[in-house]
C-alpha positions as CSV (number, residue, x, y, z in Angstrom):
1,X,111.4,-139.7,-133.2
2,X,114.3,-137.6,-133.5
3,X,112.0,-134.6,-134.6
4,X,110.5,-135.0,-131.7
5,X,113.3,-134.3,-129.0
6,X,114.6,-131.3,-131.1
7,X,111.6,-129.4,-131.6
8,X,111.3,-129.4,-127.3
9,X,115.1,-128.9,-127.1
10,X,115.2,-126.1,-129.7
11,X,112.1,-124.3,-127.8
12,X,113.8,-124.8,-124.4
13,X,117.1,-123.2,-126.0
14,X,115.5,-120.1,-127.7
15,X,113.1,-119.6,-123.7
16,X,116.5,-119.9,-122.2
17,X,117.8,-117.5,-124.8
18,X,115.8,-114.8,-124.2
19,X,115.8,-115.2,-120.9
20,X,119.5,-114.6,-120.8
21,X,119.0,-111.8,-123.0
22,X,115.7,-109.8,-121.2
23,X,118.4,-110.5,-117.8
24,X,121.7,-108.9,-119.8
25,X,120.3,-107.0,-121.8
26,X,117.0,-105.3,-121.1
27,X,116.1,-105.7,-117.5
28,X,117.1,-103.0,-114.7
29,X,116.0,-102.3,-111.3
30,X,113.6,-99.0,-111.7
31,X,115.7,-97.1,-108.8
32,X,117.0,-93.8,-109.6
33,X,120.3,-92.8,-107.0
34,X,121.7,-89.5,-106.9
35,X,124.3,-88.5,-104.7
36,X,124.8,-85.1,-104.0
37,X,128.3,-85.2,-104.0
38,X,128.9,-85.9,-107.2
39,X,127.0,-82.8,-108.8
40,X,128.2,-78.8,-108.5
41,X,124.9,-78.6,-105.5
42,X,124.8,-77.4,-102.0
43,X,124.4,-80.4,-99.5
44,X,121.2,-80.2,-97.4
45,X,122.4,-81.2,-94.2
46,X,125.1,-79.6,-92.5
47,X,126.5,-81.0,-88.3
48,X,126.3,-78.0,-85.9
49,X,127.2,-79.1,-81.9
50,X,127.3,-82.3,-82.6
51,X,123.8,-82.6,-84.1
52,X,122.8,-82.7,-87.8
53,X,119.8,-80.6,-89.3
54,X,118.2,-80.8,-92.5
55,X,117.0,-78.2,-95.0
56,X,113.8,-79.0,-96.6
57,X,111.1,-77.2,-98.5
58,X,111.9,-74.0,-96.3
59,X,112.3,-75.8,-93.3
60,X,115.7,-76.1,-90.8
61,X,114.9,-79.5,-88.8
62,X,116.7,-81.4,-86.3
63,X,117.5,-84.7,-88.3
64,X,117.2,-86.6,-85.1
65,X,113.8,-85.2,-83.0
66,X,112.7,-83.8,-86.5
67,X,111.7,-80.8,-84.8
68,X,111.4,-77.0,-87.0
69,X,114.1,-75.2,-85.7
70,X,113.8,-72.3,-88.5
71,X,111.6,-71.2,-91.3
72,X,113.4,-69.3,-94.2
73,X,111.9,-67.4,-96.7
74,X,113.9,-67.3,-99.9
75,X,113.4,-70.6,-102.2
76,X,117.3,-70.1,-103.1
77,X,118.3,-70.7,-100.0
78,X,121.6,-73.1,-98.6
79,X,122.9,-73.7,-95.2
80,X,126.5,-74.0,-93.6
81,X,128.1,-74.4,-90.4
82,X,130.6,-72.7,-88.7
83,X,131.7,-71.9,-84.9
84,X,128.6,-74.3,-83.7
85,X,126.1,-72.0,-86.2
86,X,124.0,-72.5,-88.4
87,X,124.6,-70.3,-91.2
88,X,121.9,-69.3,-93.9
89,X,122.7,-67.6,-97.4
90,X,118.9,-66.2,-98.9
91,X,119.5,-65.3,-102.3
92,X,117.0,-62.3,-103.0
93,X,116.5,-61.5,-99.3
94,X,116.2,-58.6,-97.7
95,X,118.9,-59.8,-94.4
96,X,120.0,-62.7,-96.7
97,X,122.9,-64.0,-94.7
98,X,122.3,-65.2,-91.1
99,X,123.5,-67.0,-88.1
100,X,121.6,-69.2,-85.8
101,X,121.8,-71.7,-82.8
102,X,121.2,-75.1,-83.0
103,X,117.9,-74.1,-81.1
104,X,116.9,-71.4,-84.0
105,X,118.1,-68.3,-82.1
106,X,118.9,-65.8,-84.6
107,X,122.4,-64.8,-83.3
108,X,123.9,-62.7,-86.6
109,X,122.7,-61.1,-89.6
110,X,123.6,-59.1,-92.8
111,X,122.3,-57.5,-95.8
112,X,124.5,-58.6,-98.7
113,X,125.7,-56.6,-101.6
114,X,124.1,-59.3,-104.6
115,X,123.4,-62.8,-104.5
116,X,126.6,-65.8,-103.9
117,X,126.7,-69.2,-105.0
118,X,128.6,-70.3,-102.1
119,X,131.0,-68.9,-98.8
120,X,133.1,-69.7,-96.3
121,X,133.7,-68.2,-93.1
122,X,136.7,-68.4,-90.5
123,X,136.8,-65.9,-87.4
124,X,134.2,-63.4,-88.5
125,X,135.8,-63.0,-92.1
126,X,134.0,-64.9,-94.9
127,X,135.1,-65.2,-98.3
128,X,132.3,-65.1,-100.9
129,X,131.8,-66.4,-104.3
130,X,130.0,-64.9,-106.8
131,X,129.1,-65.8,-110.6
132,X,132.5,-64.1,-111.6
133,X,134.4,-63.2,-108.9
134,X,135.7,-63.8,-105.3
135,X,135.0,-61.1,-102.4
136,X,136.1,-60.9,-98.8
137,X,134.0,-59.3,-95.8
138,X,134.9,-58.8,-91.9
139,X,131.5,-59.3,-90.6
140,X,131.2,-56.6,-88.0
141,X,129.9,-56.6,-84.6
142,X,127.0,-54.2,-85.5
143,X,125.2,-56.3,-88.1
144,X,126.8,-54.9,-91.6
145,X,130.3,-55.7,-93.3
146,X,133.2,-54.2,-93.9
147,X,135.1,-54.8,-97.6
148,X,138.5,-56.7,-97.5
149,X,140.2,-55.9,-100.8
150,X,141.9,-58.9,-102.1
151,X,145.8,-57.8,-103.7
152,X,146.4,-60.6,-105.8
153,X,150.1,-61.3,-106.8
154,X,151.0,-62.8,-109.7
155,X,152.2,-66.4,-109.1
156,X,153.1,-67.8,-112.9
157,X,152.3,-68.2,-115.8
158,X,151.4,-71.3,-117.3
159,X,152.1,-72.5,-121.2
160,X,150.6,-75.7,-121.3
161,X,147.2,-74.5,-119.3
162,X,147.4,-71.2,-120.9
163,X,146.3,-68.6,-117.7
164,X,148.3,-66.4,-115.0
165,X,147.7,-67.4,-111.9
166,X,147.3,-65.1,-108.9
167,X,147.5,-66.0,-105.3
168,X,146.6,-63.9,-102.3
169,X,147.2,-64.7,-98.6
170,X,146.1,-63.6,-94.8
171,X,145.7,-64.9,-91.4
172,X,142.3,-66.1,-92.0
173,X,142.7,-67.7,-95.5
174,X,144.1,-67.5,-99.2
175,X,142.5,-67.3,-102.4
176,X,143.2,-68.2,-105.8
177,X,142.5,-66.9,-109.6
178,X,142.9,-68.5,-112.7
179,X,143.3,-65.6,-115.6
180,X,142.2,-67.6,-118.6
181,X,144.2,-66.5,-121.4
182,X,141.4,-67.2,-123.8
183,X,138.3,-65.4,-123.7
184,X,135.6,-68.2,-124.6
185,X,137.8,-70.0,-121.4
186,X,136.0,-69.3,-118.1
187,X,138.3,-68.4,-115.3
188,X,138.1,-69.5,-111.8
189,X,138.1,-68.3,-108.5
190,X,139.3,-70.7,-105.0
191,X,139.2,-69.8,-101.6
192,X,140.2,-71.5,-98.6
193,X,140.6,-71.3,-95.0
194,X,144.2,-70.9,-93.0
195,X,144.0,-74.6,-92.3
196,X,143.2,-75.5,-95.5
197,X,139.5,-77.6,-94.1
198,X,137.7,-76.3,-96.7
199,X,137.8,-75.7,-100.7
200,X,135.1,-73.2,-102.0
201,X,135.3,-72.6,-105.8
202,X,134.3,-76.0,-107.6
203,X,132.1,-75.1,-110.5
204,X,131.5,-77.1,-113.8
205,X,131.7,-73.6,-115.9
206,X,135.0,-73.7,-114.5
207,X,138.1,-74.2,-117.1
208,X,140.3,-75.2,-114.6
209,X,139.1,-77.6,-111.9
210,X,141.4,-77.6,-108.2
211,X,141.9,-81.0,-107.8
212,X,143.7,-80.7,-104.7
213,X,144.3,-77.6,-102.7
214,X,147.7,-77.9,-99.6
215,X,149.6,-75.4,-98.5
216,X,153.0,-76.7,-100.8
217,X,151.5,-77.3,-103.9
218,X,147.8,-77.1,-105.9
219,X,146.5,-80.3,-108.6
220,X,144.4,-79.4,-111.2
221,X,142.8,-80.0,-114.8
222,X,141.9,-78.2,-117.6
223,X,138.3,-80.3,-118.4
224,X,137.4,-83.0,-116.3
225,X,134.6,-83.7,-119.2
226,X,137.5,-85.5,-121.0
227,X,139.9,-85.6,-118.2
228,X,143.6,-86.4,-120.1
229,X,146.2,-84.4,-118.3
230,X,146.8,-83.6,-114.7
231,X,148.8,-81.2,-114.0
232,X,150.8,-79.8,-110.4
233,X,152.4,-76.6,-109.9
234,X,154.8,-76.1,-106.3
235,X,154.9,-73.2,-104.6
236,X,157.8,-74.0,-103.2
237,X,159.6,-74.9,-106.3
238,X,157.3,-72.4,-108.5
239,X,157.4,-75.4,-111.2
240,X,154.3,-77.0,-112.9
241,X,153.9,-80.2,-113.7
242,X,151.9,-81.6,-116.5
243,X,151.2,-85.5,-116.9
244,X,149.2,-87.6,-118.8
245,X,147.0,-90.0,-117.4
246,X,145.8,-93.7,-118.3
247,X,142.4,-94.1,-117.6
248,X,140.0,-97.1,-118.9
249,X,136.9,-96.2,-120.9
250,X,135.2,-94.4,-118.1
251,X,137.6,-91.3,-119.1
252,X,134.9,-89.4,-120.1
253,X,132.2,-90.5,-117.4
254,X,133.4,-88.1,-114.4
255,X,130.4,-86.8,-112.7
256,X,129.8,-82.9,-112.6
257,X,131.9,-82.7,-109.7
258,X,133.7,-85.2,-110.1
259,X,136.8,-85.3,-107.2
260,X,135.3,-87.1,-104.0
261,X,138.5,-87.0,-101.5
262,X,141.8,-86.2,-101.5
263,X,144.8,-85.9,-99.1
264,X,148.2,-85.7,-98.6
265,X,149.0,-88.9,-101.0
266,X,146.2,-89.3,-103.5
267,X,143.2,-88.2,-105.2
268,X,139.8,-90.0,-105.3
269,X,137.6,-89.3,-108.5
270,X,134.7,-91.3,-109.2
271,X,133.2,-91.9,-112.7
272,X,130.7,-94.6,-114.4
273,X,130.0,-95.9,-117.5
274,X,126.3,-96.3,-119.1
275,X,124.7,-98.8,-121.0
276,X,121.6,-98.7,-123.2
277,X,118.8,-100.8,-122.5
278,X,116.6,-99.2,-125.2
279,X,115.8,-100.0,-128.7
280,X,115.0,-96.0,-129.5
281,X,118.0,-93.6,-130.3
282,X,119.4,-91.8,-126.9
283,X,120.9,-88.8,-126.7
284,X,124.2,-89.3,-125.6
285,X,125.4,-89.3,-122.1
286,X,128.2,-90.0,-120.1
287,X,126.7,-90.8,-116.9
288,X,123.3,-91.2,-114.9
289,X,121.1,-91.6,-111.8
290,X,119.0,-94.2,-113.6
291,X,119.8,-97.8,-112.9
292,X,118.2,-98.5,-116.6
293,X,121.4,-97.0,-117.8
294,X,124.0,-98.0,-115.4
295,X,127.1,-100.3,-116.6
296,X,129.6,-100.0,-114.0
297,X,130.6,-97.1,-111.6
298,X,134.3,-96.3,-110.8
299,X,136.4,-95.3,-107.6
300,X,139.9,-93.9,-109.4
301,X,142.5,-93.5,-107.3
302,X,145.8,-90.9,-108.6
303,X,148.7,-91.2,-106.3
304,X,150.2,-87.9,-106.2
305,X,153.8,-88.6,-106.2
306,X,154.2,-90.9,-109.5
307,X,150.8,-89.4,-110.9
308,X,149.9,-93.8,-111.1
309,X,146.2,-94.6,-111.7
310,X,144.2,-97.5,-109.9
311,X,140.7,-98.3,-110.2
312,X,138.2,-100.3,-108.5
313,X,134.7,-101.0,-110.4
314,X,131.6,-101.9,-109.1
315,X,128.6,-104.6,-110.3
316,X,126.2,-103.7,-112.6
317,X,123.2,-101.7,-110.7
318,X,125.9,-101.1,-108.0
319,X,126.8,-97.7,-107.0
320,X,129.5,-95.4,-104.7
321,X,127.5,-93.2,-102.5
322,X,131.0,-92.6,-100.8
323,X,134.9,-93.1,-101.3
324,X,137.7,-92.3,-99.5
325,X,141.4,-93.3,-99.3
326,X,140.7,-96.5,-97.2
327,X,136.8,-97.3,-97.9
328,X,134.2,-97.1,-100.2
329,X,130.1,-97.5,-99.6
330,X,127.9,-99.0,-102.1
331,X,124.5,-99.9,-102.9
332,X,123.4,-102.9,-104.3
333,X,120.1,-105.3,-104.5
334,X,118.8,-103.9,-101.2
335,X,122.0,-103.8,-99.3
336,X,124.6,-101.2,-98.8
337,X,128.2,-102.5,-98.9
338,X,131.2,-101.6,-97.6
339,X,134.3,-102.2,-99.0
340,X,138.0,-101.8,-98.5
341,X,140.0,-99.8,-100.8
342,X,143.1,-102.4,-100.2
343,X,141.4,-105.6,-101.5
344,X,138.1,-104.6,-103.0
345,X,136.5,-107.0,-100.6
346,X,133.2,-106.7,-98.4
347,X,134.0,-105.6,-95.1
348,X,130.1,-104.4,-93.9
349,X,126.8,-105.2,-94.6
350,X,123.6,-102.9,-93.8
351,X,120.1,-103.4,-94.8
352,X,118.5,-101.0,-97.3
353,X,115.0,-101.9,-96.6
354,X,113.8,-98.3,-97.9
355,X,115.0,-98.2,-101.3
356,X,112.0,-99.5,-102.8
357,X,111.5,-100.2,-106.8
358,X,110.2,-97.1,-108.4
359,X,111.8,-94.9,-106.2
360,X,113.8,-92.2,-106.3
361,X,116.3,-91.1,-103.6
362,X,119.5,-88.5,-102.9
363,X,122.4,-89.6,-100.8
364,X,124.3,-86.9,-98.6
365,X,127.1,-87.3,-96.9
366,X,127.7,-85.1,-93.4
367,X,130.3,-85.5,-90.9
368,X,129.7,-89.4,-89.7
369,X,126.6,-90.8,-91.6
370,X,125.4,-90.5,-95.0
371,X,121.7,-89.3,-94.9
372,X,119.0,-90.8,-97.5
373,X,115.9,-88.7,-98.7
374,X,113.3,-89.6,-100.7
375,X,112.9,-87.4,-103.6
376,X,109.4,-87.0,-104.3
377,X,108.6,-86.3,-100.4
378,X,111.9,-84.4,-99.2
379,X,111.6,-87.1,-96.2
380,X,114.9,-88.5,-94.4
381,X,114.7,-92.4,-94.6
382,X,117.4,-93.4,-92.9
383,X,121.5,-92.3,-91.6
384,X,123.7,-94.8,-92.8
385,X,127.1,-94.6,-90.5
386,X,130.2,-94.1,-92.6
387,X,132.7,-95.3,-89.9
């Protein structure tokens, strides 16, 4: 009699068993997530008058009628927006830097000496970033440019981080070089505008990565791949600061580019941890689009007076398609979830009916909304408002 309740119970234990461990262990929604944001990649959607458009496979649309606007010609192509233009960098084009309306008028364009990776312009000046160095132009009335030389001065010197650094400053913008002292260390070119709206220079060949760029004093590290010190230097003070920081075992799973937000108080980095779900030998990562290998994703928060480190940590198959200082928005099991950065607790819900199992999908952020695009098709899905 007795074998005959255990055998049942025994069965039901070892079902239940590896049912807790196919749900633990093994099982993951088939979603991939990327967000742009997080990698060293030009963001396909840029606001221009108050309306957004979309770069897609060659295509400048009108994210809202989804009318062409523009056709460029260049594969390597990227779009930003200044002065309520759209501006258009070709890479191996014959007029490979352009201006146009929001109605596709073309309104400016210039032949460029070489290809960039990335520019910024402020009143008819832009600063441009190549592979190894940072050049200025006055873009002239009559469609070419004029050179800006750029007379660095030598700020200091730094020990612990081992580079000179060199600052230069005008009326439209100021620019920054890190002189590695080392030559297998890459150095590193910043630029930004007089206001200080924009940061050009991120790069993850970059030995030192700008944290934080104000007009009083610059944060950065020397590898965010195993992010241990942080250091500040004050202009004002000419003093650097170098601190160690206590992070939790996502220390080494900052994305490529890794710093999300920052103002005058604190830094927002976000970072993840993996987990495998597979019985073969992985190579071995440190983070992932793939929900098969997600663990946990991270919002870490640096205060930049006391150089203190908080954290907030998502679910399991939950992640941060954007943080700031106040909020952070998630997805997670077909809804998208917005939190507060005070109390970690639920402050929106919004459906995310498109995110289907076996998809993939990219997440970009752009003034108000961030945008999702399916992968495989290029095609906008839906605007998900931030505020």
């Amino acid at each position: 009699m007795k074998k005959k309740i255990v055998i049942p119970l025994m069965i039901v234990l070892i079902v239940f068993s590896a049912v807790l461990f196919y749900r633990f262990y093994i099982y993951y929604p088939d979603i991939t997530i990327k967000v742009t944001a997080l990698y060293d990649e030009h963001f396909d959607v840029v606001q221009c008058d108050n309306e957004y458009f979309i770069l897609s496979d060659g295509k400048i649309i009108n994210a809202h009628s989804k009318d062409e606007i523009y056709n460029v010609k260049a594969k390597n192509t990227f779009i930003k927006s200044y002065d309520n233009l759209i501006w258009i960098f070709e890479n191996n084009s014959n007029e490979n830097l352009k201006a146009i309306d929001k109605n596709g008028n073309l309104k400016k364009h210039y032949l460029f000496p070489g290809d960039i990776t990335d520019f910024l312009i402020n009143d008819n000046v832009v600063f441009a970033l190549t592979s190894d160095e940072l050049k200025m132009y006055r873009l002239m009335d009559d469609a070419h440019l004029e050179r800006i030389d750029i007379d660095y001065s030598l700020v200091f010197h730094s020990d612990e981080n081992r580079f000179n650094l060199y600052k230069y400053s005008c009326e439209y913008g100021e620019c920054l070089f890190f002189d590695m002292e080392n030559i297998n260390d890459n150095d590193a070119f910043y630029a930004t505008d007089n206001e200080h709206n924009e940061v050009i220079g991120a790069c993850e060949n970059n030995t030192i990565d700008l944290l934080s760029y104000g007009k009083d004093r610059i944060f950065y590290t020397r590898s965010h791949f195993n992010l241990e010190t942080m250091s500040e230097y004050s202009f004002k003070d000419n003093i650097e600061n170098n601190r160690k920081l206590k992070f939790g075992k996502y220390a080494r799973g900052f994305f490529q580019r890794f710093y999300s937000y920052y103002n005058a108080e604190t830094i927002v980095l976000i970072a993840q941890t993996i987990s495998s779900r597979s019985f073969a030998k992985e190579a071995r990562i440190y983070y992932s689009d793939e929900m098969k290998k997600h663990d946990h994703d991270y919002i870490v928060i640096i205060d930049k007076n006391d150089f203190e480190v908080k954290d907030k940590k998502t679910k399991t198959f939950e992640r941060i398609l954007y943080a700031n200082s106040e909020k952070a928005i998630t997805y997670y099991k077909g809804k998208y979830l917005t939190y507060s950065l005070n109390d970690w607790k639920v402050t929106d819900k919004q459906s995310a009916s498109e995110i289907k199992e076996g998809g993939s999908y990219n997440f970009v952020s752009c003034g108000e909304y961030i945008f999702v695009f399916d992968n495989a098709s290029g095609e906008l899905l839906n605007k998900i408002p931030i505020n």
